[in-house]
C-alpha positions, 0 to 999 in steps of 0.5 A: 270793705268798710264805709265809714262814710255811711255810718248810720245810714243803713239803719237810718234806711231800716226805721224803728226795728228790733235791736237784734233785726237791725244788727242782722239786716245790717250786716246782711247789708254789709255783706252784699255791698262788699260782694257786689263793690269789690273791685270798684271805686266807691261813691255816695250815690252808688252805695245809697242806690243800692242801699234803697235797693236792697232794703225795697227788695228784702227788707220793706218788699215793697218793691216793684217789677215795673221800675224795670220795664224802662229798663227791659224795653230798651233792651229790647229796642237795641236788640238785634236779631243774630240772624238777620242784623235788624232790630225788633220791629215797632209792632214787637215792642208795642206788644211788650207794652201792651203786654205790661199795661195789661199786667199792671192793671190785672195786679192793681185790681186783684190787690196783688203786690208788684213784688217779684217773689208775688208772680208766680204759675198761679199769677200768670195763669189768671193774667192769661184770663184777664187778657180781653180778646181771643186766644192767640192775642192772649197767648201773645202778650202771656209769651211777651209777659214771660219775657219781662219776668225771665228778664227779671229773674235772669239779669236783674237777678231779682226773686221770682217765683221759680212756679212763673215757667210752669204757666204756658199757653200754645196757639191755636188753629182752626185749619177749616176756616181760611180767610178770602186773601189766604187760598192758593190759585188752581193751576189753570188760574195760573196758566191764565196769568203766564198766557197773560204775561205772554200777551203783554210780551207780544203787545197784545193787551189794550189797557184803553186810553188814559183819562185826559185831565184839562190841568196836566199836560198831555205829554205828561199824562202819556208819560203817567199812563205809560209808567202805570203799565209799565208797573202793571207788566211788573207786578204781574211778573213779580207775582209769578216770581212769587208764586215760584219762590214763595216769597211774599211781597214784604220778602220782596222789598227787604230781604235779598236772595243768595244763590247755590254756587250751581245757580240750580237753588236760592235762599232767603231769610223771612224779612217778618221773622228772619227763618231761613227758606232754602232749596229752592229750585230755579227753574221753569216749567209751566207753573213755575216761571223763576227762571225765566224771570230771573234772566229777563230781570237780571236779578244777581245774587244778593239782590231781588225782583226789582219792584219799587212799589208799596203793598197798596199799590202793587194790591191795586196792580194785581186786582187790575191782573185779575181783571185783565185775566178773567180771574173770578176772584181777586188775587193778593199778595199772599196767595202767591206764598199758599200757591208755592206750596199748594202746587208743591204738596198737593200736585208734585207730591213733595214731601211735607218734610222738604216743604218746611225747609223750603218754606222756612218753618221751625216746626212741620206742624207749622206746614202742616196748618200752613196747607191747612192738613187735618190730623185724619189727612195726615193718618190716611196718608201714613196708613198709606205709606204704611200699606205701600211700604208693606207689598214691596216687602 
């Protein structure tokens, strides 16, 4: 491959070396622009790009990582997930924003080159430090960080320091201190909400009269009143559709449920995540209520609860139930998940392995922090096992 019309640009690039470099570094040149040209129609602006390329990246090192983050973010702003068909959530790519504004600083301040072959185990295990908050933040935006230097290393092809894989951080869990909004109901919390459901069924429930405003017409307001409980006798029973599915209200709004060909199970994909939670019964007793609800709401395959209301207002809804339930806490959207599974492995005895598939988790460890199981817990019941497996014999 020749470029005669680049005569003297490659040195022109290179400034004042030795004679013998200069011939050595041209030729390398040379060599990569016939591997990376061939079979390509040649012009000016693409030679001299990579010209300027190559001699930032081998020649001056002063090249830098972060000419590429552009590049990387919108690579992953069309991503789409293969499971699910959707793109990266707006919190996803704000993490890998925040992970590169914080790498960017962390190198500036201790004096180390942006240069892809400058990032190695060592550098990442220090970002790791530099990052203010807790662990799991941290371990967060490292993770992202390792994705835009993979990016680099993989499809930019650039020279990384193969030492980066090594530098890894694992999220941490304490299984002792669960938040307020993340217990699981007692059955007879539950109970009281089924008898609830059937008090609004036999019209059996006064919910009071509406306030009457001066400024709205009268038929208007009866029309408001009659909506809100309306949506109050909905979230109630959504709220038992999730206790029985372990869905939780973002599920309920985007993802769609598939049942078995038997209608005896559904499954339905994470909408936070895109895991696949599948085998789960339909069916009603007195805790679980799904198929009761699925027949009066009519919900087909492919389709969901049809509830219409946003987190804030269907939060509003179940404090109200609270109330109306003689509940002494308030209910939340995610104790109806903690609930499908507490039920499941605490009363019904299923065994941790099944409630992974059902919940969806990659990994059983993840179940077992979800129901908040210690490593003891975990012993006693294998010593059990053990023991019990050892008189049948």
């Amino acid at each position: 491959m020749k470029h005669q019309n680049f005569k003297g640009r490659i040195r022109k690039r290179l400034g004042d070396r030795q004679y013998e470099d200069l011939e050595n570094i041209a030729f390398n040149i040379r060599f990569e622009l016939g591997r990376h040209f061939q079979s390509q129609d040649i012009n000016k602006a693409d030679v001299e790009s990579f010209i300027d390329k190559y001699v930032s990246m081998n020649v001056k090192c002063d090249a830098s990582i972060f000419d590429y983050s552009a590049e990387f973010l919108a690579s992953k702003t069309s991503k789409v997930n293969k499971k699910t068909k959707k793109k990266l959530s707006k919190s996803t790519l704000s993490g890998y924003r925040t992970a590169l504004k914080y790498f960017e600083e962390y190198l500036g301040k201790n004096k180390i080159s942006p240069h892809p072959s400058q990032i190695s185990g060592a550098v990442l295990d220090n970002y790791y430090t530099y990052i203010p908050g807790v662990h799991n933040y941290k371990t967060k935006l490292h993770t992202k960080l390792k994705g835009f230097i993979n990016f680099i290393e993989k499809v930019k092809q650039l020279p990384v320091d193969p030492s980066y894989k090594l530098s890894t951080f694992t999220e941490e869990y304490d299984n002792q201190c669960p938040e307020d909004d993340d217990i699981a109901l007692q059955e007879e919390d539950v109970h009281k909400l089924i008898e609830l459901r059937k008090k609004f069924q036999r019209g059996e429930v006064n919910l009071g009269s509406h306030l009457k405003s001066c400024k709205i017409p009268d038929s208007v307001q009866q029309q408001q009143f009659k909506m809100k409980e309306k949506n109050l006798i909905k979230c109630l029973d959504c709220f038992l559709f999730m206790i029985s599915t372990g869905l939780y209200h973002a599920d309920i709004m985007k993802s769609k449920l598939l049942f078995s060909t038997n209608g005896m199970s559904i499954k339905y994909r994470r909408s936070k995540c895109g895991s696949l939670c599948k085998g789960i019964p339909v069916k009603s007793d007195n805790i679980f209520i799904a198929e009761e609800i699925i027949k009066q709401y009519k919900i087909k395959n492919g389709s969901n609860f049809p509830l219409n209301l946003s987190l804030t207002h269907f939060a509003k809804h179940l404090k109200r139930i609270s109330t109306l339930a003689e509940l002494d806490y308030m209910i939340t959207n995610k104790m109806a998940r903690k609930t499908f599974a507490s039920v499941l492995y605490f009363k019904r005895m299923l065994p941790i392995n099944y409630l992974q598939i059902l919940l969806g988790h990659k990994n059983v460890k993840d179940t077992a922090h979800y129901l908040r199981i210690s490593d003891d817990d975990i012993s006693e019941e294998i010593s059990k096992w053990m023991a019990s497996s050892s008189n049948k014999q």
